[in-house]
Steps between C-alpha positions, in 0.01 A plus 500: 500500500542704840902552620365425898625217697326176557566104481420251292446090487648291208482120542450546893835712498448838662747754345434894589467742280630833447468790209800538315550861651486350809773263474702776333481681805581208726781393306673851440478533851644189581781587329559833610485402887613150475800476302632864505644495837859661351325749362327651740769444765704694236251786495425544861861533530573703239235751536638534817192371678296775417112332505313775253740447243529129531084473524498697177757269291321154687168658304656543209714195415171276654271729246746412196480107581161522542464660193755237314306218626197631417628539122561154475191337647411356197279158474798241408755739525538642901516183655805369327672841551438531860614153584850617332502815690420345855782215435731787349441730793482215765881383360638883448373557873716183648821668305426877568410426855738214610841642344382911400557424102382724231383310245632663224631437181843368570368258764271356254790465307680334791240267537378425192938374462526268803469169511254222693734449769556873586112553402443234773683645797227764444222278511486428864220360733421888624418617128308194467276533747527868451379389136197304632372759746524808263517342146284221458259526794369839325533321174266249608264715608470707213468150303250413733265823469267539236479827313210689344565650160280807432430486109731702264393881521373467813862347653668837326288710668524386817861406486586870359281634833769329741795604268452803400395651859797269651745696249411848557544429897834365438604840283360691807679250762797527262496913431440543884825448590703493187786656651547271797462224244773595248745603761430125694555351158791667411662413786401173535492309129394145659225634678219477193750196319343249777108592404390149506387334248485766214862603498703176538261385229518806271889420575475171388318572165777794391813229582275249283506741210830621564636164496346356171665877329861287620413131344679572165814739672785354362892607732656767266909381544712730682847564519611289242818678452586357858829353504772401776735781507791245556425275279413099516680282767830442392731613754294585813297355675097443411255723677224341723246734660222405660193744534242320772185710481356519867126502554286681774838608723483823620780649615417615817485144647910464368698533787770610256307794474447552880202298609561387841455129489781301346336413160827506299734298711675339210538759244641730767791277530532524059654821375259598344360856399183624619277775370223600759341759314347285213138593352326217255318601218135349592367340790394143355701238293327591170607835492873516685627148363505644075561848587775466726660275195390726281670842307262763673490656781236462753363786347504397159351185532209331402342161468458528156885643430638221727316243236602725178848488586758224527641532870888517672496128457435542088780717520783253664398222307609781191823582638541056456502429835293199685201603688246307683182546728422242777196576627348364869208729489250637267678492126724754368202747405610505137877602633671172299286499204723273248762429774559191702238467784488260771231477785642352780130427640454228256793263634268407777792453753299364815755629736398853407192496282107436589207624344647623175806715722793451582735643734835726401728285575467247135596851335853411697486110427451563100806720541718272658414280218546769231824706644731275410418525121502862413800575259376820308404868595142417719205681700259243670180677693394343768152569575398439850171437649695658815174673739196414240222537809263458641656144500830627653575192740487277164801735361759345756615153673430394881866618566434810384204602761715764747255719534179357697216485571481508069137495345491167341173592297449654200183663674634811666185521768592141627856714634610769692738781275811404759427140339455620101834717582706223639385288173586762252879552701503108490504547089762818515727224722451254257529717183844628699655089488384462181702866362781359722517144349472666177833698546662183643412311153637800320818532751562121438550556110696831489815360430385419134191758510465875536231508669244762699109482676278753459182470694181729489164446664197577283300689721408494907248419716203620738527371813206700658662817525178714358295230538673330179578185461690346169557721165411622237351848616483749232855659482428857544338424846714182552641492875889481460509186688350354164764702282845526718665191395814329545805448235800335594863536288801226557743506255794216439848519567536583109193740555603633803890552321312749253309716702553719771334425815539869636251581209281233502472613911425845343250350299324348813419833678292609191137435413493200189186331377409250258542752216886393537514099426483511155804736476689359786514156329600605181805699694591191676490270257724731262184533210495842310206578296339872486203365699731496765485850716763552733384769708260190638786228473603553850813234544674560163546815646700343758763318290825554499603734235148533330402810308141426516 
């Protein structure tokens, strides 16, 4: 059986038909120029444009697919591979080249924890027809085409003449400029993470195995000595503090912070406290949400330790008092395992909610409806869908469109970036009225309540800067626009009574991160345990006549 070209007739259907080798070749190729625009627009860049070097590494990364594709062009076996590598690569090169995403493990993670409606808002009709063009076109094709199978011994042979010769060129390409290589890599640890398909997918595979390791984890408790250190409610007043957990502001769009269009109009009126110089612990959901409720640091943490261990919420509901998690985005990521949780998504509320979302503002509605009714120590979380994109003109009402032109697609190329960036400041607007009205519930009650708002984003956003767009960029080459976020303090007239606002002012002129929230709230709402560190609980430190 030769390995040449040729074309065949079956039943008056003309197919062509190719040696396996062949369509190896083709489809490695395919790949490699296709669907790998990030990465070479990476390298050129990063090489600093020098045309040797990046000749010698296009060589060698198109002699290792070669030589992969080759491996695997095996009778009953290539075909199905290849059609999951051209869909894989054709949807990692929408992502990568649309928003700049790496594809790593943590947006996997991201992904693989959304649900259909946010899935949806990526689904739009660019990466559909993206999808036909450079997914299933090529699929069909390849479908289409009939290959030649040489037998058995004589497929190894010939297959090991491509992929042997294709290796040893790629150690060459590889070895010939080694140092330029390393240093490029060094410097730039996204540039080989968008390799498309073969990374994201090698990705994938390590977050399935690391995930099925975490099936059987089982919360450890912590701080169960917790207790209030003065005492049940008899004689003062009960303690309400709400914690709303932002998502997707970044700070530098807060014109509390400086930004020079009025995004903050009604919190600037509160007296409130505001920390510009906040960090978050990851730049997507999966990652900031548990660990900024959780004991460790940013450095400490891991997915795995945020699952093995109960988090701050565990450790309130120890100390006996009330906690609950209402939740208007993506679930509670494990955060209120045992506790009560209520998605806010489900009421259906057609004033604010279409196509499984809903808007902020039934957070505020269930809490006019719930206010009234607290009577014991209590932390509620709020968690906001706030900025979610690329949907962003679905995050806020008609009355809340100030900025405009605003991108009213969830397909960044059908809008300009003035339009995506008056969208986005639409949601920081809206996410300021909806902080605001939050304060005004608590104000209303704090004749029988002592009560406080703490609010913390869980990580930015990309607005182009870079070439970025969204989140979840690895952290250690993260942009800060996708890790400076905003955190907001207003205290009570009780609150306010016990601390000193001089220090708490102090306290805003210093760098504070997420590493801080679990301490903070124990401080405020008066819980000791000796998972409670001090040096990190930065408002106890401001009360009146505290030691620690």
């Amino acid at each position: 059986m030769r390995e040449d070209t040729g074309a065949t007739s079956r039943k008056g259907l003309w197919r062509p038909e190719l040696g396996s080798i062949t369509v190896a070749i083709l489809t490695s190729l395919y790949l490699l120029a296709i669907t790998n625009q990030s990465f070479w627009s990476k390298g050129w860049l990063y090489l600093e444009g020098r045309p040797t070097t990046f000749a010698s590494i296009a060589i060698g990364v198109a002699c290792l697919y070669i030589a992969l594709c080759v491996a695997v062009s095996v009778k009953y076996v290539m075909k199905p591979v290849f059609i999951v590598l051209i869909l894989a690569a054709a949807a990692g090169a929408w992502f990568m080249d649309q928003f700049g995403v790496v594809i790593d493990i943590e947006m996997i993670r991201n992904a693989a924890e959304t649900n259909s409606a946010e899935a949806g808002h990526l689904i739009t009709p660019g990466f559909v027809l993206h999808m036909l063009i450079f997914g299933i076109l090529p699929v069909v094709l390849l479908i289409w085409v009939k290959v030649r199978h040489r037998s058995f011994f004589r497929k190894v042979r010939s297959n090991l003449a491509v992929i042997v010769p294709a290796l040893v060129i790629a150690l060459v390409a590889g070895l010939s400029h080694a140092r330029v290589y390393a240093a490029a890599v060094r410097s730039h640890h996204d540039w080989f993470e968008t390799l498309n398909p073969f990374v994201p997918l090698v990705t994938a595979v390590q977050f399935a195995v690391g995930e099925s390791g975490n099936i059987n984890i089982v919360a450890a408790p912590l701080g169960e000595d917790a207790r209030v250190s003065d005492g049940p409610v008899t004689g003062r007043k009960p303690r309400l503090m709400i914690v709303v957990a932002g998502e997707t502001a970044r700070a530098d769009n807060f014109s509390l912070g400086g930004y020079e269009r009025d995004t903050n109009p009604e919190l600037a009126k509160k007296d409130i406290f505001y920390f510009p110089q906040t960090t978050s612990c990851g730049t997507a959901t999966a990652v900031s949400l548990p660990c900024m409720f959780s004991v460790y640091t940013r450095a400490e943490y891991s997915h795995r330790k945020g699952l093995a261990t109960q988090s701050l919420l565990g450790v309130l509901s120890h100390a006996g008092i009330d906690v609950e998690w209402w939740d208007n985005n993506t679930g509670d990521k494990g955060i209120a395992r045992l506790l009560k949780v209520h998605s806010l998504i489900n009421s259906g509320n057609p004033a604010y909610c279409s196509g499984g979302e809903c808007q902020d503002q039934v957070l505020i509605d269930a809490l006019d409806g719930w206010i009234g009714s607290v009577n014991r120590d209590t932390v509620l979380v709020l968690h906001q869908i706030g900025s979610h994109g690329p949907a962003y003109y679905q995050r806020y009402p008609e009355a809340f469109r100030r900025f405009v032109p605003d991108c009213r697609s969830a397909d960044f190329s059908d809008c300009s970036r003035e339009e995506i960036v008056n969208a986005y400041d639409n949601t920081i607007a809206y996410t300021d009225h909806i902080l605001a009205s939050v304060i005004d519930r608590l104000a209303s009650q704090q004749d029988r309540l002592d009560v406080s708002m703490l609010y913390m984003s869980d990580h930015g956003e990309s607005l182009g800067e870079f070439g970025l767009y969204l989140h979840g960029a690895p952290y250690m080459i993260a942009p800060p626009q996708q890790t400076h976020v905003p955190f907001v303090l207003w205290l009570g007239k009780d609150a306010k009574a016990a601390y000193s606002a001089d220090c708490l002012k102090e306290e805003t002129t210093k760098p504070q991160s997420h590493d801080n929230l679990f301490h903070s709230v124990l401080g405020m709402m008066r819980v000791e345990t000796k998972v409670r560190d001090p040096a990190l609980d930065i408002i106890s430190a401001c009360r009146l006549g505290a030691t620690s």
